[in-house]
DSSP file (Angstrom, degrees, kcal/mol; ACC not computed):
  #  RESIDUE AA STRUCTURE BP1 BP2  ACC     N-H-->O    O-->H-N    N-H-->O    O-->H-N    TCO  KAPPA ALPHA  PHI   PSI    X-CA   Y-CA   Z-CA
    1    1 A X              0   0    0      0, 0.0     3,-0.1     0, 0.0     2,-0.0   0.000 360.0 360.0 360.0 140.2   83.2  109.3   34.0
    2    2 A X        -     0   0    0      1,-0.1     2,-0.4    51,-0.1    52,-0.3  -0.171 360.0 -98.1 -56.6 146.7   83.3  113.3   33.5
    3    3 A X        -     0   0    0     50,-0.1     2,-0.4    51,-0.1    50,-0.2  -0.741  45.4-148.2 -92.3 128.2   84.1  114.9   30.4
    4    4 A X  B     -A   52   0A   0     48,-3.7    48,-0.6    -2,-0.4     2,-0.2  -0.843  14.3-164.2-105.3  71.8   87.8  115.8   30.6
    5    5 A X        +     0   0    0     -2,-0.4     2,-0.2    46,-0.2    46,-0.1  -0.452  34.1 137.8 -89.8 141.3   89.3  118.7   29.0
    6    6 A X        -     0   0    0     -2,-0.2     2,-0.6    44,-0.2    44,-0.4  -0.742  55.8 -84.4-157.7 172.2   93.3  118.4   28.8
    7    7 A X        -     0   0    0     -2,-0.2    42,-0.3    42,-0.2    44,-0.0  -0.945  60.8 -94.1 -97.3 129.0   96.3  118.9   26.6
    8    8 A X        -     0   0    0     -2,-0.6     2,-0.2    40,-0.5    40,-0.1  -0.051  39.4-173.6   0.1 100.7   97.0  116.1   24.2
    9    9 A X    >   -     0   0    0      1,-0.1     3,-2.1    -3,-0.0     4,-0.1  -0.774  43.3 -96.5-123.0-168.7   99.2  113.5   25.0
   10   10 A X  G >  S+     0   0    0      1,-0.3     3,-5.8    -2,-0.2     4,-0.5   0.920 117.4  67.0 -72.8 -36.5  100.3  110.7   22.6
   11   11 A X  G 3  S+     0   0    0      1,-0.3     4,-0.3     2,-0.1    -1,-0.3   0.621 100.8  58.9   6.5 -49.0   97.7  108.2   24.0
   12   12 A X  G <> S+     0   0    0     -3,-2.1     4,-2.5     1,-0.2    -1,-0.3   0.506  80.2  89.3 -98.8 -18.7   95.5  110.5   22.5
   13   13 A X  H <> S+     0   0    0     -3,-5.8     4,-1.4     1,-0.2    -1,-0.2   0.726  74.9  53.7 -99.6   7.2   96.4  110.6   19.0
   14   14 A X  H >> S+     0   0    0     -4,-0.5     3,-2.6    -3,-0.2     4,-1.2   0.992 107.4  74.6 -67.8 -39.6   94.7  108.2   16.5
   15   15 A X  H >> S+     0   0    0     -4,-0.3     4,-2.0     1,-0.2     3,-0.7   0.885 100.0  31.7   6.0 -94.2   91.9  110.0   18.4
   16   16 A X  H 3X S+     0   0    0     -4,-2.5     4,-0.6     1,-0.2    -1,-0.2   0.581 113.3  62.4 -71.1  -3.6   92.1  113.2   16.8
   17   17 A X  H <X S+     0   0    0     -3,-2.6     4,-1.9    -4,-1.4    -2,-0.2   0.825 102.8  53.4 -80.2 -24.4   93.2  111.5   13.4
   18   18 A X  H <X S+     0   0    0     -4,-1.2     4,-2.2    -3,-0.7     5,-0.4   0.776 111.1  47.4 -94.5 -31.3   89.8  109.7   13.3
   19   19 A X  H  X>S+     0   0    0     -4,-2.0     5,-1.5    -5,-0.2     4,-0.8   0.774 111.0  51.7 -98.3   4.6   88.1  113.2   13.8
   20   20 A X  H  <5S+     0   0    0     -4,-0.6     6,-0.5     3,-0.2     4,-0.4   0.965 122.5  28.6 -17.6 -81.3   90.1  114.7   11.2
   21   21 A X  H  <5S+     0   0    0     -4,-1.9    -3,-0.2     4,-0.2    -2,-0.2   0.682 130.3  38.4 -66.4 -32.5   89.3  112.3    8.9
   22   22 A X  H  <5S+     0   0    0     -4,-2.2     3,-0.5     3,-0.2    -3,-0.2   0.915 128.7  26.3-103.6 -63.0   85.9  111.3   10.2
   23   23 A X  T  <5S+     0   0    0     -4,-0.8    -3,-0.2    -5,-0.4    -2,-0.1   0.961 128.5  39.1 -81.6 -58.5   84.3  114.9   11.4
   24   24 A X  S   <S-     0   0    0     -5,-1.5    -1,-0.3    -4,-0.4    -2,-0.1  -0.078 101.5-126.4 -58.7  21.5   86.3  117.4    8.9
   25   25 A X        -     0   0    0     -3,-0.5     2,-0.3     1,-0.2    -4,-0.2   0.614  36.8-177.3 -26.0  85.7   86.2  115.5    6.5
   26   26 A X        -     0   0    0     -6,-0.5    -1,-0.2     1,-0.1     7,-0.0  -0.616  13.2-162.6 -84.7 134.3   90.0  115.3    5.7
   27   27 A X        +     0   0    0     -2,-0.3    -1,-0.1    -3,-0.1     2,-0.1   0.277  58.0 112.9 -93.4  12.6   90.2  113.1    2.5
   28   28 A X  S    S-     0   0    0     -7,-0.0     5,-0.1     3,-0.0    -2,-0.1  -0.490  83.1-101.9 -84.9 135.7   94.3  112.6    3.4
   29   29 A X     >  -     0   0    0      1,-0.2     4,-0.6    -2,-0.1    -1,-0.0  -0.339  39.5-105.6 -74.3-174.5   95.1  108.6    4.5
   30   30 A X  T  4 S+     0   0    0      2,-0.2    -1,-0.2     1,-0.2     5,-0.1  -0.072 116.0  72.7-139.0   0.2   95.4  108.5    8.4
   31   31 A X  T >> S+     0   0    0      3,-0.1     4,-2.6     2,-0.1     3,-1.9   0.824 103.6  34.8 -97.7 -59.2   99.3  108.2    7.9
   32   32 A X  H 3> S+     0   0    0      1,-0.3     4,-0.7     2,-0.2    -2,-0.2   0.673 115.4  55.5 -81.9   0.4   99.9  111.9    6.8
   33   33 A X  H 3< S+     0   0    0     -4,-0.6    -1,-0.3     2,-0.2    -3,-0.2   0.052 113.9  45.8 -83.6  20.2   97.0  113.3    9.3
   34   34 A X  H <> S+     0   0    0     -3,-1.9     4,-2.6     3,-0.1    -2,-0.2   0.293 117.1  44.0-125.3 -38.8   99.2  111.4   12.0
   35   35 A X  H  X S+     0   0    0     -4,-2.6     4,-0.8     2,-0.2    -2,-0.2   0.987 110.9  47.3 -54.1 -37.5  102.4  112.9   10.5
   36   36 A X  H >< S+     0   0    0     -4,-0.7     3,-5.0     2,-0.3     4,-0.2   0.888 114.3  55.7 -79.6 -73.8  101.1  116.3   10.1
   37   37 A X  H 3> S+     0   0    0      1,-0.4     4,-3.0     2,-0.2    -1,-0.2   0.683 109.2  48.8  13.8 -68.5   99.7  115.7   14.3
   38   38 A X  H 3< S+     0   0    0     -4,-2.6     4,-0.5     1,-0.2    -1,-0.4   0.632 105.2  52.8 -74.9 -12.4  103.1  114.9   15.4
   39   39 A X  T XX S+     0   0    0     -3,-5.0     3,-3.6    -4,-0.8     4,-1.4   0.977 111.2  43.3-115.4 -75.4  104.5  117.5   13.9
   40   40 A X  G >4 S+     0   0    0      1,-0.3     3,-0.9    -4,-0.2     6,-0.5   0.890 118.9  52.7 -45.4 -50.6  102.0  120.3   15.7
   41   41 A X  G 3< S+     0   0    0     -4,-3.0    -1,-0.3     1,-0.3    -2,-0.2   0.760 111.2  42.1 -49.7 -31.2  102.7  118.0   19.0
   42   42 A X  G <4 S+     0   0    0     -3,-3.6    -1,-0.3    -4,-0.5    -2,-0.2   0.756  97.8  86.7-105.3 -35.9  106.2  118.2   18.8
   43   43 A X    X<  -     0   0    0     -4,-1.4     3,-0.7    -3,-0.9     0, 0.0  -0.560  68.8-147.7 -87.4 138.2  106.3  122.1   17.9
   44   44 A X  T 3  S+     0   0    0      1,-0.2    -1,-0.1    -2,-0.1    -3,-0.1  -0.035  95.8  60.7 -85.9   9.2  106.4  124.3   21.2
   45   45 A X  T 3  S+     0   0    0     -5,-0.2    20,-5.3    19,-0.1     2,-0.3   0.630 100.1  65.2-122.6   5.4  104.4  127.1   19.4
   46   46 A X  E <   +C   64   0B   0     -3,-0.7     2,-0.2    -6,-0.5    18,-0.2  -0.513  58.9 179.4-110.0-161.5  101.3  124.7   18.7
   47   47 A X  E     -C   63   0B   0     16,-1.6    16,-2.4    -2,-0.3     2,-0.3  -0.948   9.2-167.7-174.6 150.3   98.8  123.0   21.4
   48   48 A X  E     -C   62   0B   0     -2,-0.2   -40,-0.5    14,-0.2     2,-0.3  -0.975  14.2-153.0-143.1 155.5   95.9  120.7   20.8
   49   49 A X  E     -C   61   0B   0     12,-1.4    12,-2.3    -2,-0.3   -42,-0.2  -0.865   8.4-136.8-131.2 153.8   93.5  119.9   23.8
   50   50 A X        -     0   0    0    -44,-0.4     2,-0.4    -2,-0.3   -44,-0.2   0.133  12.0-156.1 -39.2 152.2   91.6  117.2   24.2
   51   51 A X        -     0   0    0    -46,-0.1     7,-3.1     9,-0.0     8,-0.7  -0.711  33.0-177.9-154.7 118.7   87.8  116.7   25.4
   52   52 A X  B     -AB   4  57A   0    -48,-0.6   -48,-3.7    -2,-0.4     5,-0.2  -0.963  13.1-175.8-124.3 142.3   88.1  112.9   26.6
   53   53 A X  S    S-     0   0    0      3,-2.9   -50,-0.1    -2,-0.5   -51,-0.1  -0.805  73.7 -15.3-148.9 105.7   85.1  111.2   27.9
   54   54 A X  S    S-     0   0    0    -52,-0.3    -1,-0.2    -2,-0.2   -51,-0.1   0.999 132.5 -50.3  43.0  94.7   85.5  107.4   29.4
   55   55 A X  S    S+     0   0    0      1,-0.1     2,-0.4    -3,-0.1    -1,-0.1   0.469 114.8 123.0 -19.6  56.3   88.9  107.3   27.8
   56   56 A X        -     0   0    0    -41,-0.0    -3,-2.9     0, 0.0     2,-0.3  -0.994  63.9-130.2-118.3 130.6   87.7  108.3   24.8
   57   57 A X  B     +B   52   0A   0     -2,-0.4    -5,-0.2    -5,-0.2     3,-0.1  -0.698  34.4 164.9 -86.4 121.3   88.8  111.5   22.4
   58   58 A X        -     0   0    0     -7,-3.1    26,-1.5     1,-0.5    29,-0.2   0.203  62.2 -21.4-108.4   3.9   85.5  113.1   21.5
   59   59 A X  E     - D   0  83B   0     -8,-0.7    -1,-0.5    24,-0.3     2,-0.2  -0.674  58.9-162.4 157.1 157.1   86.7  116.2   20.3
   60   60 A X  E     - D   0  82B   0     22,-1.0    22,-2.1    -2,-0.2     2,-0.3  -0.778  17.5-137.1-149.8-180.0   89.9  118.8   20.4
   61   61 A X  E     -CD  49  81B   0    -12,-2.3   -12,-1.4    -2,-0.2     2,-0.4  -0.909  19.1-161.4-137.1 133.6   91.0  122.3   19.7
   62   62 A X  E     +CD  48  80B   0     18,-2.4    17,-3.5    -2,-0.3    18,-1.5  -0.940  18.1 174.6-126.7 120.8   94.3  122.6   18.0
   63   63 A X  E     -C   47   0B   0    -16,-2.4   -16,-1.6    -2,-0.4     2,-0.4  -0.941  21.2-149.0-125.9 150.6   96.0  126.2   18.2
   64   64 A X  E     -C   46   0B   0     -2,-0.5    13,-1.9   -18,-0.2     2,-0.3  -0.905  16.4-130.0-118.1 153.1   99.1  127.8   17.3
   65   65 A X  B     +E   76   0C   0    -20,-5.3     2,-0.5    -2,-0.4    11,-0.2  -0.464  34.9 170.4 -84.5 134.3  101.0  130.8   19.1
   66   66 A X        -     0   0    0      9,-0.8     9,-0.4    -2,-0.3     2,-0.2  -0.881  28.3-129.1-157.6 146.1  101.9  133.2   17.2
   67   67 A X        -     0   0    0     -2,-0.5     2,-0.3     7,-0.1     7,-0.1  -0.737  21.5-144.7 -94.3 165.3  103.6  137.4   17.2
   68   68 A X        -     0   0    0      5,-0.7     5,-0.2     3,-0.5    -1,-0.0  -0.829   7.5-141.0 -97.2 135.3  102.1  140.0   15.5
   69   69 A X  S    S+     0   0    0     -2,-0.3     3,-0.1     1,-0.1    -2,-0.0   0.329 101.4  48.1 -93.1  10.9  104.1  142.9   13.8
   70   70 A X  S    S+     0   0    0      1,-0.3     2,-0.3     0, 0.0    -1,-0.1   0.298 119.9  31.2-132.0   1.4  101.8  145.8   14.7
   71   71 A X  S    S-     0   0    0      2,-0.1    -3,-0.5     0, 0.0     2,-0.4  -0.987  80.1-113.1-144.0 169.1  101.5  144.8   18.6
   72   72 A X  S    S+     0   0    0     -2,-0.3     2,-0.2    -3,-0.1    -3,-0.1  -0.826  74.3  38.1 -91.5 134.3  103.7  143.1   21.3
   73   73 A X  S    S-     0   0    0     -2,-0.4    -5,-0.7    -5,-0.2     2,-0.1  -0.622  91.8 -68.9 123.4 177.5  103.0  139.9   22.7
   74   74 A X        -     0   0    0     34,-0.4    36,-2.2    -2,-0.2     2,-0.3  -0.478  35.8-169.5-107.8 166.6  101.6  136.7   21.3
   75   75 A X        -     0   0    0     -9,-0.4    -9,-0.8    34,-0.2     2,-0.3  -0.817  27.4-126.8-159.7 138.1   97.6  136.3   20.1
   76   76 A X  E     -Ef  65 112C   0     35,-1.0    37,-2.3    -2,-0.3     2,-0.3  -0.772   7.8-143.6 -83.9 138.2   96.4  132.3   19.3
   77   77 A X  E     - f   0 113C   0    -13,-1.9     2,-0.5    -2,-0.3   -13,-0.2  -0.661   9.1-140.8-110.4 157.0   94.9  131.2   16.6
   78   78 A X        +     0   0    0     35,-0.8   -15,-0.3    -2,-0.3    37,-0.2  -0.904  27.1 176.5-170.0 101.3   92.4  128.6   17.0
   79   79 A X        +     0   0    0    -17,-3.5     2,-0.3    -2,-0.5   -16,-0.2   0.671  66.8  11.0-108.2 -30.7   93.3  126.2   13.7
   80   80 A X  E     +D   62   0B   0    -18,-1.5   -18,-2.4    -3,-0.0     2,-0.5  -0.943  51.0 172.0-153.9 144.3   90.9  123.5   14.4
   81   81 A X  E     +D   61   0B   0     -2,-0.3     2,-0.4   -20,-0.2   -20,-0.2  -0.950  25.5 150.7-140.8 119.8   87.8  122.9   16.7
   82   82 A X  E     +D   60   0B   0    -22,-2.1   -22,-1.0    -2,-0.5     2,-0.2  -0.963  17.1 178.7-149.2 129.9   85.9  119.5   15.8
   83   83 A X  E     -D   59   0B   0     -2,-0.4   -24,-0.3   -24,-0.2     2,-0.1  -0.874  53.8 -78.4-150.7 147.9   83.7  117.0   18.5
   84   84 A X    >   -     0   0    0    -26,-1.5     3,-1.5    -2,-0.2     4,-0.3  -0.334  39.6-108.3 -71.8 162.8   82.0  113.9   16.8
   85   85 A X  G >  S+     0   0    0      1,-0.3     3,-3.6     2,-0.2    -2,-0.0   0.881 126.0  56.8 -70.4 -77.0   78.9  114.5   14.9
   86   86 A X  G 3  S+     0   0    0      1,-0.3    -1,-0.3     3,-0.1     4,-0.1   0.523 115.4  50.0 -61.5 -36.8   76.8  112.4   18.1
   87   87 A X  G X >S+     0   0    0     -3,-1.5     3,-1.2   -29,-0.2     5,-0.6   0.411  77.6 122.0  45.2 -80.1   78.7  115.5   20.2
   88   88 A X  T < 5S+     0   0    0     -3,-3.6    -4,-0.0    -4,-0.3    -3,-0.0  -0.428  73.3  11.2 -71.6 116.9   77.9  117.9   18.5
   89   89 A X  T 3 5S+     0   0    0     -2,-0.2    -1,-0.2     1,-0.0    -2,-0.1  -0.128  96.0 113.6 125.1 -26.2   75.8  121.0   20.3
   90   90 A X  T < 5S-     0   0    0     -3,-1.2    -2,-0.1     1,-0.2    -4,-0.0   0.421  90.9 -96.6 -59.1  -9.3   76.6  119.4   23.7
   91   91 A X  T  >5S+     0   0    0     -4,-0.1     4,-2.5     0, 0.0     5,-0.3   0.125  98.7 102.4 108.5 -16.2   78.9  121.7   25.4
   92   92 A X  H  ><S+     0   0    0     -5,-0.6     4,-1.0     2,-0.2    -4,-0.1   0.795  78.9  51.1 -81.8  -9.1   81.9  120.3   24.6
   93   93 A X  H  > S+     0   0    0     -6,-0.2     4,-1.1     2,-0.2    -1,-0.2   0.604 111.9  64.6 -85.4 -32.6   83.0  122.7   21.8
   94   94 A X  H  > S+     0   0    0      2,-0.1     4,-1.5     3,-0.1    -2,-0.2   0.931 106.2  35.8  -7.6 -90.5   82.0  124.9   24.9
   95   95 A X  H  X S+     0   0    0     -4,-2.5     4,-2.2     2,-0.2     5,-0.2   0.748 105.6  62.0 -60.4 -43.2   84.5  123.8   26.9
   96   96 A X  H >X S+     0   0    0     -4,-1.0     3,-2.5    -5,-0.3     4,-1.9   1.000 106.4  49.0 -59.0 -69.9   87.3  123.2   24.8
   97   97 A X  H >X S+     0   0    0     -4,-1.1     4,-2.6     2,-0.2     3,-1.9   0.831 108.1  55.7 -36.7 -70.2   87.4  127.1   23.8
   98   98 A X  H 3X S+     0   0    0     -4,-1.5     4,-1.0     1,-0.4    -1,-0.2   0.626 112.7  39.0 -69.1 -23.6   87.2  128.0   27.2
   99   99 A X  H << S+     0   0    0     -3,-2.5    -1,-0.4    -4,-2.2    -2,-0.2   0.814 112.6  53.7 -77.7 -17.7   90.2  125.9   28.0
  100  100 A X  H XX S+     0   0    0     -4,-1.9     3,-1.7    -3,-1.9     4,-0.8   0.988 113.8  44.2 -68.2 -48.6   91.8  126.9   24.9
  101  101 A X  H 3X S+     0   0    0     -4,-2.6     4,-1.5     1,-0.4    -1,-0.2   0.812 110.1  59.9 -74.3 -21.2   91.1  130.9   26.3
  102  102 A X  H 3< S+     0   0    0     -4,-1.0    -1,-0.4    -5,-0.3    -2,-0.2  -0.049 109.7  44.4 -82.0  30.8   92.3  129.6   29.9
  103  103 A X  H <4 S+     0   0    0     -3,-1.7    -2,-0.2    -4,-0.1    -1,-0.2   0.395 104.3  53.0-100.7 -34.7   95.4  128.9   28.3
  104  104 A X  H >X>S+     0   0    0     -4,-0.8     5,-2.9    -3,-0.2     4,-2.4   0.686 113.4  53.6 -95.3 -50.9   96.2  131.9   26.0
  105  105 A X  T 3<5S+     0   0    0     -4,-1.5    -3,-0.1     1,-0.3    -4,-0.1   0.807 103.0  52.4 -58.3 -38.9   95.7  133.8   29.3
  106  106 A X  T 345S+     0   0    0      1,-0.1    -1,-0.3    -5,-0.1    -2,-0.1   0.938 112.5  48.9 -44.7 -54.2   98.0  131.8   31.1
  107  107 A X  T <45S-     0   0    0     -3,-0.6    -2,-0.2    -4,-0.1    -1,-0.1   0.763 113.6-110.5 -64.5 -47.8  100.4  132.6   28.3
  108  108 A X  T  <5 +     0   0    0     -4,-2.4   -34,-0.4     1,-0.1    -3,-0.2   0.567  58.5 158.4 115.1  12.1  100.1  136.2   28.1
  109  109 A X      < -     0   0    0     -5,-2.9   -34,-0.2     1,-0.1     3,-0.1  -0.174  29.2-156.7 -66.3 175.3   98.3  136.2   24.7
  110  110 A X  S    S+     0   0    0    -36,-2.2     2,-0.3     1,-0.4   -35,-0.2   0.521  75.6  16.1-107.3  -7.7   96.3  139.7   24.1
  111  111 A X        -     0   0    0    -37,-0.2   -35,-1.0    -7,-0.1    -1,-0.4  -0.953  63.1-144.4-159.1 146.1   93.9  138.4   21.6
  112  112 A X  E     -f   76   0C   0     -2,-0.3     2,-0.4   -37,-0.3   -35,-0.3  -0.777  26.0-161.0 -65.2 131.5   92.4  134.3   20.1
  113  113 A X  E     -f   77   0C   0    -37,-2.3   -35,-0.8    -2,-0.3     2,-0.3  -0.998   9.5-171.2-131.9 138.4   91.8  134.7   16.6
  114  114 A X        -     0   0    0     -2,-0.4     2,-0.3   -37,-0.2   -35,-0.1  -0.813   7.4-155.1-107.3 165.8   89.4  132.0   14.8
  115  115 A X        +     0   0    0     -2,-0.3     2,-0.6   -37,-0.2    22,-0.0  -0.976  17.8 176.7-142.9 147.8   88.9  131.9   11.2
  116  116 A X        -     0   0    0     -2,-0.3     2,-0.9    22,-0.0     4,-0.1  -0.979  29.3-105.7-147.2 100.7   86.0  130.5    9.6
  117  117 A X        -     0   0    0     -2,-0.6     2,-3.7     1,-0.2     4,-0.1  -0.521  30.0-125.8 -39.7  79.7   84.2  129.8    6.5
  118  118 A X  S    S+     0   0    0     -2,-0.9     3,-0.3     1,-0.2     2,-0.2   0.270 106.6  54.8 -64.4   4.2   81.3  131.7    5.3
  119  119 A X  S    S+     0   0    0     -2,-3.7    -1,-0.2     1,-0.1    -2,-0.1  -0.032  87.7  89.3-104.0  56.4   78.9  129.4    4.8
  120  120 A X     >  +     0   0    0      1,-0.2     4,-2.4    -2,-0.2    -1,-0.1  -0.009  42.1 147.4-131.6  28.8   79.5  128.2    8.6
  121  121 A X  H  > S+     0   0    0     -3,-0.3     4,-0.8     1,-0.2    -1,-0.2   0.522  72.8  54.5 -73.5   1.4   76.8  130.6   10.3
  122  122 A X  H >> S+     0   0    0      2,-0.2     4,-1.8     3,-0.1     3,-1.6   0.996 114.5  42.9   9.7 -92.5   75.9  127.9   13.2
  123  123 A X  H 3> S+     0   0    0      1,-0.3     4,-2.6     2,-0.2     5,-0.3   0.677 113.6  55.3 -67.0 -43.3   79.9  128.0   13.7
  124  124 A X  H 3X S+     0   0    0     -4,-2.4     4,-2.9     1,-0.2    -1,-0.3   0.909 115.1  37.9 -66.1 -33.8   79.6  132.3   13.3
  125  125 A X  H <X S+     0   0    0     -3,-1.6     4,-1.0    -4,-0.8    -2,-0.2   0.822 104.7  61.7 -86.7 -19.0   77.1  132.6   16.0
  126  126 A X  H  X S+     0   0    0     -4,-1.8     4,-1.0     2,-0.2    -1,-0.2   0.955 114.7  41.5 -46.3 -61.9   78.7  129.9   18.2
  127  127 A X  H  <>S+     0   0    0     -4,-2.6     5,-1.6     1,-0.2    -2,-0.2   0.922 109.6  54.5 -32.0 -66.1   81.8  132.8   18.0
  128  128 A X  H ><5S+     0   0    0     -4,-2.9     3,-1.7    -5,-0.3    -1,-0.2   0.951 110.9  48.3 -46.7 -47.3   79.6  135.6   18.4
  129  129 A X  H 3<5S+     0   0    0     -4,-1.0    -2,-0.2     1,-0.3    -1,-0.2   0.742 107.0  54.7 -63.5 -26.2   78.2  133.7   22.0
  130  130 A X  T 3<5S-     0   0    0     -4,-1.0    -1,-0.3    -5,-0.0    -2,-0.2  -0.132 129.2 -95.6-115.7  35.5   81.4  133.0   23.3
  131  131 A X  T < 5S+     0   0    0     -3,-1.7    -3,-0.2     1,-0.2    -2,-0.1   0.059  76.7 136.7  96.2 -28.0   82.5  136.8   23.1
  132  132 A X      < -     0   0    0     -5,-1.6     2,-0.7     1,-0.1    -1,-0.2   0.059  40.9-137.6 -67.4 146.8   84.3  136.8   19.8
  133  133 A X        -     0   0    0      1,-0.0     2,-0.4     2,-0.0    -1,-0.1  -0.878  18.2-112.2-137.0 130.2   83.9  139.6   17.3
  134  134 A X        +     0   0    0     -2,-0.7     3,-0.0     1,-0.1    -1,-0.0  -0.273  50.0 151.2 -28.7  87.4   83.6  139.9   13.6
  135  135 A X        -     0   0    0     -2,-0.4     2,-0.3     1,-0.1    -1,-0.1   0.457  55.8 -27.5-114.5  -5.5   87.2  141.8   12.3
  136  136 A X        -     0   0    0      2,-0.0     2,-0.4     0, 0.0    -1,-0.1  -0.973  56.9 -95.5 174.4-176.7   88.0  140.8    8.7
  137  137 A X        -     0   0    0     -2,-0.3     2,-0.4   -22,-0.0    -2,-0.0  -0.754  31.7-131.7-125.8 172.4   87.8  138.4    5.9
  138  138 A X        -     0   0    0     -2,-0.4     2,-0.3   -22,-0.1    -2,-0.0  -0.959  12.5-156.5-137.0 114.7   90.5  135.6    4.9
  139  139 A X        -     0   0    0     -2,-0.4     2,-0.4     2,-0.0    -2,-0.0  -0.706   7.6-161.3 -91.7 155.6   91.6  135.2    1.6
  140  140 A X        -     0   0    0     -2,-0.3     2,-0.2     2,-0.0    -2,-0.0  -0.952   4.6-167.4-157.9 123.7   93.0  132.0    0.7
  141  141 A X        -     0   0    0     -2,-0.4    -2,-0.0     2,-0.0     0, 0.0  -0.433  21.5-132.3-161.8  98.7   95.4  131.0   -2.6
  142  142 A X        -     0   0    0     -2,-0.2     2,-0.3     1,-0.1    -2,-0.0   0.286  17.7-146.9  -0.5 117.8   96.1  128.0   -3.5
  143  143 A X        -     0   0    0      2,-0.0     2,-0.8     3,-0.0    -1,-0.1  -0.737  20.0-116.4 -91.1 148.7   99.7  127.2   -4.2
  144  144 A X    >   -     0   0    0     -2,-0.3     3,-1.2     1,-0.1    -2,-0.0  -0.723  16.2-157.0 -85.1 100.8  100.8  124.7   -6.8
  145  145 A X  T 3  S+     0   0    0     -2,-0.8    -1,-0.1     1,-0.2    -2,-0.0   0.552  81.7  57.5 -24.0 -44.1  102.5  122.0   -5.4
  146  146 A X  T 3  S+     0   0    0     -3,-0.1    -1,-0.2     2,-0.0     3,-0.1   0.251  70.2 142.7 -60.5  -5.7  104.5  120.9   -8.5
  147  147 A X    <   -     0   0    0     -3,-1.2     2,-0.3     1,-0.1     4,-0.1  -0.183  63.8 -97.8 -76.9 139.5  106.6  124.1   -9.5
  148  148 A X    >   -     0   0    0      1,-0.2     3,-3.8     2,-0.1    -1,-0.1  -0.158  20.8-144.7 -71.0 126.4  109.8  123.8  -10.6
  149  149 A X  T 3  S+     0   0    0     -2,-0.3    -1,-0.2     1,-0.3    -2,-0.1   0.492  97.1  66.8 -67.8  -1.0  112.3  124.4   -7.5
  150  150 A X  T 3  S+     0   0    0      2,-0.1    -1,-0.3     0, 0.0     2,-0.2   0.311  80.1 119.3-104.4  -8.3  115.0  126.3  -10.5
  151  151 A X    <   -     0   0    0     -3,-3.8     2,-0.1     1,-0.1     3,-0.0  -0.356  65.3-111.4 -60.9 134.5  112.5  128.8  -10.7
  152  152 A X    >>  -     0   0    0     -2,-0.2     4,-2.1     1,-0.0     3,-0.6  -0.316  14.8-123.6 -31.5 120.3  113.2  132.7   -9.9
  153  153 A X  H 3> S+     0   0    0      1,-0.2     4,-1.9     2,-0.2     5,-0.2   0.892 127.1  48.5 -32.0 -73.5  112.1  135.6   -6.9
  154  154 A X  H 34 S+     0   0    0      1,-0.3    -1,-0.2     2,-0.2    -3,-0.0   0.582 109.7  40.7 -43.7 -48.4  111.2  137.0  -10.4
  155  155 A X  H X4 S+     0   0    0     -3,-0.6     3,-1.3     2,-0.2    -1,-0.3   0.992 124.1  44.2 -82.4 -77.8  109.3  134.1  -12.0
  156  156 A X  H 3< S+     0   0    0     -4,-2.1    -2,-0.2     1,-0.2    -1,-0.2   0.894 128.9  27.9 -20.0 -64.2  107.6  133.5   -8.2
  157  157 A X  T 3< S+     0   0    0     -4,-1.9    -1,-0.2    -5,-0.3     2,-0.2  -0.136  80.2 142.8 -87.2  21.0  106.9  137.3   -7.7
  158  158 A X    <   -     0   0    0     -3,-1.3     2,-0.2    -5,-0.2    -3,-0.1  -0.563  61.9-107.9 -94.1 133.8  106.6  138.6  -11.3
  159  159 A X        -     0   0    0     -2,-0.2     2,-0.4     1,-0.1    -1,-0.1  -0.393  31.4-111.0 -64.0 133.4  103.9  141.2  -11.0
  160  160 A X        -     0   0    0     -2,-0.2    -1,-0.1     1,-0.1    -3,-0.0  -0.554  31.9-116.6 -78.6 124.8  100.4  140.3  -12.5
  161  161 A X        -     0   0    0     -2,-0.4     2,-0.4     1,-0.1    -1,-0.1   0.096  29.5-117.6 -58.8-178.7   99.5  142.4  -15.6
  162  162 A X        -     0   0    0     -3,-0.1     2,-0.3     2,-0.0    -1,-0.1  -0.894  29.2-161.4-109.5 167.1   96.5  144.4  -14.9
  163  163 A X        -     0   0    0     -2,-0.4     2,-0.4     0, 0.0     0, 0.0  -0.739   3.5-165.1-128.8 143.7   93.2  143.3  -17.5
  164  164 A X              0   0    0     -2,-0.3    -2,-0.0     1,-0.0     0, 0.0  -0.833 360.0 360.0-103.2 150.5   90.5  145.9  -17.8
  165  165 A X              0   0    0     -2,-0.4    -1,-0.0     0, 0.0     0, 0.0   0.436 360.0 360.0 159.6 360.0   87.5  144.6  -19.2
């Protein structure tokens, strides 16, 4: 059978919790990676495709739709792209983008944005091949989960002193 590139359906989704967990190595039990799933499934502004081969999920793309405040129109973000290890190099990560880019086009986006990790330069040059172009960094900060919900804008937002030194 032909390797199948598709939108998601529910059929589909212990699938993509097992390459969560398995290929991304999500350490999260396989009940809240099925929760967080439905969620994006259910929400009209994400999409996840598929890459099914003999009715088996071998890898997906998950993106969300999203505006911009300095242009009009929608640009996709790209949130996850992951094909089992055995996979891996084959064309199906290939494929997936390209539906993922037939898709955004459909839509009317103007632009796909991936985001990446720097030690991922396989992953950078993959980007680079399929037309994509170096624009920026991503910074990333941790929230604490635990903070007390009586807290302040102030106490949230309190400006951080500056340190010389």
């Amino acid at each position: 059978m032909a390797l199948q590139i598709r939108q998601m359906d529910m059929k589909d989704i212990m699938g993509v919790v097992a390459i969560v967990r398995q290929e991304m190595n999500c350490t999260d039990n396989s009940s809240d990676i099925y929760d967080r799933v439905m969620r994006m499934y259910r929400d009209e502004n994400y999409t996840i495709f598929v890459a099914e081969q003999e009715g088996t999920v071998i890898g997906f793309a998950g993106v969300m739709r999203s505006l911009a405040f300095e242009r009009e129109g929608d640009f996709v973000r790209v949130l996850a792209l992951s094909v089992r290890k055995e996979y891996d190099g084959s064309g199906v990560e290939t494929q997936l983008m390209g539906r993922v880019q037939d898709d955004a086009l459909e839509r009317g986006a103007y632009a796909i944005v991936i985001n990446s990790g720097l030690k991922r330069g396989d992953f950078h040059a993959f980007c680079s091949n399929m037309g994509y172009e170096k624009s920026g960094y991503s910074f990333v900060k941790p929230l604490p989960r635990d903070r007390e919900p009586s807290m302040s804008y102030h106490d949230i937002f309190a400006p951080i002193p500056h340190r010389e030194g």
